[in-house]
N, C-alpha and C positions, 0 to 999 in steps of 0.2 A: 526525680526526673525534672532534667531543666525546662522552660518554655521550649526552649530552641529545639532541644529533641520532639518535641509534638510536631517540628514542623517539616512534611514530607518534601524535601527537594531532589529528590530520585527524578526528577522527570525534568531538571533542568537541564539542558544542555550543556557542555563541557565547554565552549565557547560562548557561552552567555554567564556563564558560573565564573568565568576569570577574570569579570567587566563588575563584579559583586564586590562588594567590601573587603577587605582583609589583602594577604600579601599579593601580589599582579608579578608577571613575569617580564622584562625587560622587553620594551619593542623590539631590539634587536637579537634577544633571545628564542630560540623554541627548543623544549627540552630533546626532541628527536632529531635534531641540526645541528644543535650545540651555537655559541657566538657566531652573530654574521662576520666574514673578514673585511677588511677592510672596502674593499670591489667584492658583492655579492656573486655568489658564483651564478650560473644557469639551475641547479638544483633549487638553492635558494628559493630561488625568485619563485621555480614554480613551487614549490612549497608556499612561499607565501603569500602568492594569488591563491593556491588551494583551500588556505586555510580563511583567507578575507570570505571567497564565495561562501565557504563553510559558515562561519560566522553571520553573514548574511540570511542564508537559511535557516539556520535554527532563531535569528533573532524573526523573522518569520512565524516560526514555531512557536514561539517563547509566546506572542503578540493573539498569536491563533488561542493559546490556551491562557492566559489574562483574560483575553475577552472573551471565554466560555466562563470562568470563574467569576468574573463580572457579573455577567448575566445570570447567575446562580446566585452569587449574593443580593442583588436587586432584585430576582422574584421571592426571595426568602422576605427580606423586609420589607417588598409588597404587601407577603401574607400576612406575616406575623409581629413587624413590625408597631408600634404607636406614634401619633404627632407629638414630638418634644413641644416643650412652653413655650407660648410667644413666636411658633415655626410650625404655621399653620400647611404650609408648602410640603413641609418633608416627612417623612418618616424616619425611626430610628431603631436601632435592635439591637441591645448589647450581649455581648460574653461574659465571661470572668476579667478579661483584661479587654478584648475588642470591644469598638464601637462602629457598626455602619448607618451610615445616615444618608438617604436620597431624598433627594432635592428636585421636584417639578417645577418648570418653567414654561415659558409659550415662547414661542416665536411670533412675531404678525408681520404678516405681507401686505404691502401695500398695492391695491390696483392704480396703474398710471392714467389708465384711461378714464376710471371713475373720479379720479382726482381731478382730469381737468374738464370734468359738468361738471362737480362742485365748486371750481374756479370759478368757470363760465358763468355759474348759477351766480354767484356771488359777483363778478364784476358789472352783471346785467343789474344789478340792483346796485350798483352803485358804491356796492362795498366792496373792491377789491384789497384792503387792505387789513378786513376783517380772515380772511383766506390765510396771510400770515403766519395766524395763531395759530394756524390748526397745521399747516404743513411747510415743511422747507424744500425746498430743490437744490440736489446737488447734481449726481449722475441721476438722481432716480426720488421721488418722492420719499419722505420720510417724516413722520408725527413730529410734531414741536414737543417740548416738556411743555408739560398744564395746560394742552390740546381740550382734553377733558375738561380742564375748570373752566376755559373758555367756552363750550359748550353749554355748559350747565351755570356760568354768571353773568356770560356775556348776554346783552337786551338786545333780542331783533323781533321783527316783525314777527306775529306768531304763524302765520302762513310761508312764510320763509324760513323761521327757525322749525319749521316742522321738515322743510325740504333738507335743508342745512342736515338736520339729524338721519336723516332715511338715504340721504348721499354719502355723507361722513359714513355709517353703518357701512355702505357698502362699498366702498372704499380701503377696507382693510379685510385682511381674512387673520383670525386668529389661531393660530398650530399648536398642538402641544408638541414641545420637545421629550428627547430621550431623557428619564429624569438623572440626574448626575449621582452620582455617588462617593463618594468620602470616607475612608478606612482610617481609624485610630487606633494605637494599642499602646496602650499605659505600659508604663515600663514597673513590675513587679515588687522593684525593689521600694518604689513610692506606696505613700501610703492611697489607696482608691478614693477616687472621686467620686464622692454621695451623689447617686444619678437621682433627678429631679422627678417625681411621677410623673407621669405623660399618660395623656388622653388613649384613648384605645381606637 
């Protein structure tokens, strides 16, 4: 039994199946119409708004049930999953040929109005050019890179780098995001890649 037969595509769609790899049928063709003439008739046409809506809808469908399968593979590698080496972030859960690997990340949001008392704080002291390092203005506040190392190297007064750090703090909110996930499958014919031990 080949890979490919393990793989159940019963539940694709017939208008999402003909957008898949292999032969595709002529824009101007459908096999229940036969070739467009040259001036599409009135049947035509409606046949082929029928068929676009069609298409539309099942790619709908198609999107509905990905993202239910998603959602199954990422609470699998939740449970049972390990941190691969040196990808303290992810988890990983392999097959015989699959590999799935999710990936957490954050988001952080920045408060606008907490940002400018840590301006204020900072231009009342004389340093407004120390404020800089920590944040940029474009539409909307946003972290400098090596915000943090300026925090933690930069020399200020220790009463004011105490305010400095407890405004900064509050100043962003940190989110976790939905963690990503990433689908591999060795191709059978290769010889397998030695998976590395990974932590539990």
């Amino acid at each position: 039994m080949t890979p490919e037969s393990l793989i159940d595509d019963s539940y694709i769609p017939e208008s999402v199946r003909r957008h898949l790899p292999g032969p595709a049928p002529s824009p101007c063709f459908d096999p229940g119409l036969g070739p467009a003439p040259a001036r599409p008739t009135p049947d035509f046409i409606d046949e082929l708004a029928r068929r676009y809506q069609t298409a539309k809808l099942d790619s709908i469908q198609a999107q509905q049930i990905a993202k239910l399968i998603e959602d199954e593979a990422v609470a699998l590698v939740e449970q049972w999953g390990s941190v691969p080496p040196h990808a303290e972030k992810s988890r990983r859960l392999n097959g015989r040929l699959a590999e799935l690997t999710i990936t957490k990340s954050d988001a952080i949001a920045v408060s606008f109005e907490r940002v400018e008392v840590l301006r204020e704080a900072l231009e009342a002291d004389g340093r407004g050019e120390y404020f800089k390092k920590l944040f940029a203005k474009t539409e909307k506040y946003e972290i400098v890179d090596g915000a943090e190392n300026a925090l933690r190297e930069e020399a200020l007064p220790k009463r004011l780098a105490e305010k400095v750090l407890n405004l900064f703090g509050r100043c962003i909110t940190v989110k976790p995001k939905k963690p990503s996930l990433k689908v591999t499958i060795a191709d059978p014919a290769k010889p397998a890649k030695r998976v590395k031990k990974a932590k539990a």
